[in-house]
C-alpha positions as CSV (number, residue, x, y, z in Angstrom):
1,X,64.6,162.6,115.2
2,X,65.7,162.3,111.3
3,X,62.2,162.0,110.8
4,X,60.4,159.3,112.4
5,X,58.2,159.2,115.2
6,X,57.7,157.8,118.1
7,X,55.8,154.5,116.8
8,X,58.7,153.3,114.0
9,X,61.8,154.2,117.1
10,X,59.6,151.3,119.1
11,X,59.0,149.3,116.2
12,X,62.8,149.5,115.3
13,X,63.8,148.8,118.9
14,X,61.6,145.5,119.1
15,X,62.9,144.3,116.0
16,X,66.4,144.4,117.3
17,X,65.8,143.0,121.0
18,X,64.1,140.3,119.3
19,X,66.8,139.7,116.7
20,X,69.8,140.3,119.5
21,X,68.0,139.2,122.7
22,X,68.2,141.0,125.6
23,X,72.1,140.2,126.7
24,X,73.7,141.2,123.2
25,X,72.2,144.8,123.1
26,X,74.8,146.2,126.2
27,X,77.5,144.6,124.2
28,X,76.7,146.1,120.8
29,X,76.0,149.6,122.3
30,X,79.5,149.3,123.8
31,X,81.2,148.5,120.7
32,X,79.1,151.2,118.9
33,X,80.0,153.9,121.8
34,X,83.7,152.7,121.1
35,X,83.0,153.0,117.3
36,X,81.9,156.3,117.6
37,X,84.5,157.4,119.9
38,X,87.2,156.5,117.7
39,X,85.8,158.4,114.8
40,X,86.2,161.5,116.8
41,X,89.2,161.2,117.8
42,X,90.3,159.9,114.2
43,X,88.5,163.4,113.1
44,X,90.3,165.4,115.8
45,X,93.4,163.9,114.8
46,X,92.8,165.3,111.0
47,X,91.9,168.5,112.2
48,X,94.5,169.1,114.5
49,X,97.3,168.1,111.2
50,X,97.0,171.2,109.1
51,X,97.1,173.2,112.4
52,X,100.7,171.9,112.8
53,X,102.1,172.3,109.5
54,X,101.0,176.0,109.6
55,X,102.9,176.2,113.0
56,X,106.4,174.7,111.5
């Protein structure tokens, strides 16, 4: 997974419960998962253009 083992994902994972505490993490994964979701559909949305100019 782009490189790193298992050791530096735990490391990394520490670092940000310590830095976030435990109650913040659900609420950053859920604005990350929404983050992420809108890029798709932002990218579907671009993708999906061209194919309706061609059609008109």
């Amino acid at each position: 997974m782009f490189g790193l083992g298992m050791q530096e994902v735990l490391v990394i994972a520490l670092i940000v419960l310590l830095l976030f505490g435990g109650k913040k993490i659900p609420e950053l994964m859920n604005g990350l998962g929404k983050g992420v979701r809108s890029f798709k559909e932002g990218m579907k949305e671009i993708e999906d253009t061209p194919k309706e100019e061609k059609k008109e």
